[in-house]
PALUMLO-184448 format. One record per residue: residue number from 1; residue in three letters; chain; x negated, y, z negated of N, C-alpha, C in turn. Coordinates in pm, whole numbers, plus 50000, padded with zeros to 5 digits. Layout:
loza  vexmar  zaro  n.u  n.v  n.w  ca.u  ca.v  ca.w  c.u  c.v  c.w
NUM  ALA  A  X  Y  Z  X  Y  Z  X  Y  Z
...
This chain:
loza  vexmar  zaro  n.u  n.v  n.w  ca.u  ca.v  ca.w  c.u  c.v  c.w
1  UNK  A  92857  58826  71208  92912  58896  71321  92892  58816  71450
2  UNK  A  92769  58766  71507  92744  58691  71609  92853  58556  71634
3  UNK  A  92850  58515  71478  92966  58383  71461  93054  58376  71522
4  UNK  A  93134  58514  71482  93249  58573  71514  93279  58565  71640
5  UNK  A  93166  58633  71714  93183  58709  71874  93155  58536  71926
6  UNK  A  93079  58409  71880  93062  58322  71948  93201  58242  71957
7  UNK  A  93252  58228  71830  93380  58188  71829  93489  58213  71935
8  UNK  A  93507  58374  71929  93582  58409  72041  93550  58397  72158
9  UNK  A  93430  58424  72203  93415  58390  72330  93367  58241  72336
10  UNK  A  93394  58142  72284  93417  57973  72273  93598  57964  72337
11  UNK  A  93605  58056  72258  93737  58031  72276  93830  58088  72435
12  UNK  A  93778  58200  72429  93823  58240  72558  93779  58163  72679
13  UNK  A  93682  58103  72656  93604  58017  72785  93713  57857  72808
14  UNK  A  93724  57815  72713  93831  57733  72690  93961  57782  72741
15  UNK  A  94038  57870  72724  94162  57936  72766  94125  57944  72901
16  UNK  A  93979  57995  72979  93944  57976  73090  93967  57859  73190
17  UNK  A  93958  57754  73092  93934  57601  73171  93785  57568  73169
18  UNK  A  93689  57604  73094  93560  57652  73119  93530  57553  72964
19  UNK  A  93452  57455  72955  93349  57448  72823  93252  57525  72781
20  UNK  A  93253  57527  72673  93176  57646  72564  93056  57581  72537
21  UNK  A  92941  57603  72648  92841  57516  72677  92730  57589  72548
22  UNK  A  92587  57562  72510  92560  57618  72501  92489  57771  72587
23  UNK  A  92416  57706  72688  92399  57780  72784  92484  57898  72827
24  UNK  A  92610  57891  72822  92728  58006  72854  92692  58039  72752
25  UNK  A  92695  58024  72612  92742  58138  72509  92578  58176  72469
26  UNK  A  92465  58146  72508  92365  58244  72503  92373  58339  72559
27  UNK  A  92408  58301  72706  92387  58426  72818  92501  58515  72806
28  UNK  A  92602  58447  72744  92719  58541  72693  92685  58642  72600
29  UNK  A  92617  58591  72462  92522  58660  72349  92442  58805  72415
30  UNK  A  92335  58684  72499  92271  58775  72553  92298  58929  72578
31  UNK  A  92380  58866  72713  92435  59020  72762  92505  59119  72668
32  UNK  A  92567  59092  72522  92645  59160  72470  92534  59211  72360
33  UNK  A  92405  59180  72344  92307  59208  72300  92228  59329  72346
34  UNK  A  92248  59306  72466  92130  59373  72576  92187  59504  72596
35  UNK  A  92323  59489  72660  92413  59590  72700  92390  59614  72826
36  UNK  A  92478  59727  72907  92436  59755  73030  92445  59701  73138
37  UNK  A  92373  59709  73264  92402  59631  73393  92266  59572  73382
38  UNK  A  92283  59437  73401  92152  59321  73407  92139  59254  73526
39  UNK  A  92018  59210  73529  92025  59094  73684  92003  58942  73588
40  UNK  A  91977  58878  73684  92000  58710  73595  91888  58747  73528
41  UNK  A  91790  58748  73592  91590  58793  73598  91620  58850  73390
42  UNK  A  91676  58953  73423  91649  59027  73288  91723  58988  73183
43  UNK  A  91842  58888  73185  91902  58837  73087  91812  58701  73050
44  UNK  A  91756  58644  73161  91676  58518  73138  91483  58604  73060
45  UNK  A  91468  58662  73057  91362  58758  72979  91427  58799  72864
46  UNK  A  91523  58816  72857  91610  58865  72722  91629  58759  72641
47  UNK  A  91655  58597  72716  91649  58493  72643  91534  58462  72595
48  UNK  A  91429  58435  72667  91313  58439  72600  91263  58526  72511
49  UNK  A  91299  58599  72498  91220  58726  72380  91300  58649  72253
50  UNK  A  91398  58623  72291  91468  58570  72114  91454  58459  72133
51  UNK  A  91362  58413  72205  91296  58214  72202  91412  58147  72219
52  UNK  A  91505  58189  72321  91608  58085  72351  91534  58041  72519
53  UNK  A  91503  57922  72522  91446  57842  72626  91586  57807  72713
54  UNK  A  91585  57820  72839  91685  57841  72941  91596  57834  73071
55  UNK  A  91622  57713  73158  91572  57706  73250  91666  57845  73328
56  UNK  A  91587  57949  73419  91665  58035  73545  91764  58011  73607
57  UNK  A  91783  57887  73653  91907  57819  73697  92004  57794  73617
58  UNK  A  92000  57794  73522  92115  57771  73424  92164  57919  73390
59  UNK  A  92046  58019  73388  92115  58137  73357  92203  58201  73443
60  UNK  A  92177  58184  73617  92267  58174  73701  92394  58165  73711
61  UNK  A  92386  57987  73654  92490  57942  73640  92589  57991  73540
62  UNK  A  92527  57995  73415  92619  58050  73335  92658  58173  73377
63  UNK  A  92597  58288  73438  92625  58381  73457  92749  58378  73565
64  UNK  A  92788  58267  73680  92898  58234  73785  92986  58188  73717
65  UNK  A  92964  58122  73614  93071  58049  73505  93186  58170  73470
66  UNK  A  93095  58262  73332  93158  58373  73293  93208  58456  73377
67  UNK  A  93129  58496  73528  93222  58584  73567  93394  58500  73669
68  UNK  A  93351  58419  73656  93448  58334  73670  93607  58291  73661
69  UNK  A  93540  58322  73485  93635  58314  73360  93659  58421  73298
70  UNK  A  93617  58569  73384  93633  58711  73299  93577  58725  73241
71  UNK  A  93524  58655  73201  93423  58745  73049  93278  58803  73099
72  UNK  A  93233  58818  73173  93130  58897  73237  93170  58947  73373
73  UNK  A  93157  59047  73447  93193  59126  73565  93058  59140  73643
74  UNK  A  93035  59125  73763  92980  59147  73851  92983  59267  73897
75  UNK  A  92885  59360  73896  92888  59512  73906  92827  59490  74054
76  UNK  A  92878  59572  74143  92840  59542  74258  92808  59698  74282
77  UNK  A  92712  59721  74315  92641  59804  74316  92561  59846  74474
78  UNK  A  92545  59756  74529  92515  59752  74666  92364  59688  74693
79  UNK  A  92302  59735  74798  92165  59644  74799  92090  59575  74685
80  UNK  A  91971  59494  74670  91906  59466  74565  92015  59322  74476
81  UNK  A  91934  59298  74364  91971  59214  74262  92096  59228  74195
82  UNK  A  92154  59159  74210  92322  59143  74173  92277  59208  73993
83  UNK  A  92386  59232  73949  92389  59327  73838  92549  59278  73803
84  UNK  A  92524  59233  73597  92643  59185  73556  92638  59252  73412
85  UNK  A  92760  59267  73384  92776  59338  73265  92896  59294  73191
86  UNK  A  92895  59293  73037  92995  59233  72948  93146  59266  73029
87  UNK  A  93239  59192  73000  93369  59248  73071  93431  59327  72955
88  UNK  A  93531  59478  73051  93565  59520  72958  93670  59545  73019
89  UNK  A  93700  59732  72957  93817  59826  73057  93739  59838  73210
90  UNK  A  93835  59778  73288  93801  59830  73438  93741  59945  73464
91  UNK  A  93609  59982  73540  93572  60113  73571  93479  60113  73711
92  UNK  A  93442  60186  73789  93361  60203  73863  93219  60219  73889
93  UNK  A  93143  60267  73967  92984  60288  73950  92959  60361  74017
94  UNK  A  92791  60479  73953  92768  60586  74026  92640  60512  73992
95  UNK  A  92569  60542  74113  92443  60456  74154  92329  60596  74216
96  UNK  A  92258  60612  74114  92155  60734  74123  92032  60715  74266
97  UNK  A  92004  60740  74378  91976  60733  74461  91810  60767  74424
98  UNK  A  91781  60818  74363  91616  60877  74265  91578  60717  74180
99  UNK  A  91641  60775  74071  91609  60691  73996  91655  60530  73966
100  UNK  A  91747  60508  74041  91802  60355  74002  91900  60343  73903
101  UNK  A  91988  60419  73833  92062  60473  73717  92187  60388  73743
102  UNK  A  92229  60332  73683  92374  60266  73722  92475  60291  73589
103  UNK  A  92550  60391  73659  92634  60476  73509  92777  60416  73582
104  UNK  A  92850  60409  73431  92994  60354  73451  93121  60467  73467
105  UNK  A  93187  60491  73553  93245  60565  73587  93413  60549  73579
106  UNK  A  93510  60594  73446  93610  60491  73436  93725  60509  73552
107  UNK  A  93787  60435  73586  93878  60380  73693  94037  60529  73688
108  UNK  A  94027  60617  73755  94152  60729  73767  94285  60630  73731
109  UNK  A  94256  60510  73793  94448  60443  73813  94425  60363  73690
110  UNK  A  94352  60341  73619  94336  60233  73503  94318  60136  73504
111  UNK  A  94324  60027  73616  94267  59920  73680  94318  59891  73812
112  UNK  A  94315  59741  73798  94280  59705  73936  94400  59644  73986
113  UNK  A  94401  59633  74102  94351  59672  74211  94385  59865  74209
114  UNK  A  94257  59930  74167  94316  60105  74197  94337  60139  74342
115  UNK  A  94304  60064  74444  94314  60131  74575  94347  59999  74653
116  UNK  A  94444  60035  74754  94456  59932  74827  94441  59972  75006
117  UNK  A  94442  59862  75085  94415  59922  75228  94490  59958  75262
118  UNK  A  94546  60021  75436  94609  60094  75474  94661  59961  75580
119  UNK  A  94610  59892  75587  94627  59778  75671  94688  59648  75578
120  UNK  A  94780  59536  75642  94810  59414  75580  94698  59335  75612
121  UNK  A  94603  59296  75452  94494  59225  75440  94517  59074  75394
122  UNK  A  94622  59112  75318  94650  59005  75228  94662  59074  75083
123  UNK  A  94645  58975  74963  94656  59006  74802  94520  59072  74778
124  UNK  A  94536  59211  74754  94417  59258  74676  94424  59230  74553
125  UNK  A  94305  59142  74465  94296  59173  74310  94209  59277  74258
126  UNK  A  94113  59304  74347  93995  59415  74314  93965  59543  74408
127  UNK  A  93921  59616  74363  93858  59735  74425  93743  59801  74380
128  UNK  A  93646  59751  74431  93507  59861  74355  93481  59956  74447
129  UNK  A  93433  60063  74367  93442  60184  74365  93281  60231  74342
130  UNK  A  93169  60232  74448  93037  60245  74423  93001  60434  74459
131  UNK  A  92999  60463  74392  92948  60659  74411  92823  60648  74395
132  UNK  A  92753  60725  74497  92632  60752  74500  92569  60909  74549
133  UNK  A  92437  60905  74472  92396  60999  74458  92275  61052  74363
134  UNK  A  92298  61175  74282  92181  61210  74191  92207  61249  74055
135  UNK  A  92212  61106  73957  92239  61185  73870  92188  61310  73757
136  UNK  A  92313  61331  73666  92242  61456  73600  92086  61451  73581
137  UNK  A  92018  61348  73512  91886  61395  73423  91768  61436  73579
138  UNK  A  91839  61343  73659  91782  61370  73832  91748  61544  73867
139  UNK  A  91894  61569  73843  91927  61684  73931  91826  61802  73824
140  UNK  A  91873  61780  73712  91812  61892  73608  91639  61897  73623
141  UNK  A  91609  61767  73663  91461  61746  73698  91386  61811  73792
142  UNK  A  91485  61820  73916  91448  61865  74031  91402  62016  74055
């Protein structure tokens, strides 16, 4: 199964313009391992636990590579440590104000650009969409 998923994403990185370094397709692994929203910090700890040796800077890098080339998304989330997650269906983020919770929230228009300005900016390709607040296990806590 890993073969598989390395293959394709070899391949898509290539269709990118991008070489299928090793370094990219760990941190590629990685993240599709891990799941979720990550910072470099915790994908480069994630490499090490499965004894893949990766200087920090490279995990960086690979990580600017992929989101680059689509295959990883930059969850922008707001203050704090950038946060990246496998690419998928376009969706949004609700960002738990308690606990730190970063839940995926899917996109009303189906992608992107879902919202555009009211003003001539230029070409929108993106729109994130950060909701904040308390989520459920929060609120039920309280």
């Amino acid at each position: 199964m890993e073969d598989t998923f390395r293959a394709e994403a070899s391949a898509r990185l290539r269709e990118a313009g991008l070489r299928a370094t090793g370094p990219r397709l760990a941190v590629l692994t990685a993240m599709r391992r891990m799941g979720g929203h990550r910072t470099a910090d915790e994908v480069h700890a994630g490499l090490i636990e499965q004894d893949v040796r990766l200087p920090r800077t490279s995990v960086y890098n690979a990580l600017a590579a992929l989101s680059s080339a689509g295959l990883v998304n930059y969850a922008d989330i707001g203050p704090g440590a950038a946060v990246y997650e496998t690419a998928g269906e376009w969706h949004h983020h609700f960002v738990c104000r308690r606990c730190g919770a970063v839940l995926d929230v899917p996109c009303a228009a189906g992608g992107k650009p879902c919202l555009t300005p009211d003003i001539e900016v230029g070409v929108v390709e993106e729109a994130q969409v950060i909701f904040r607040g308390v989520c459920a296990d929060c609120a039920a806590s309280a």
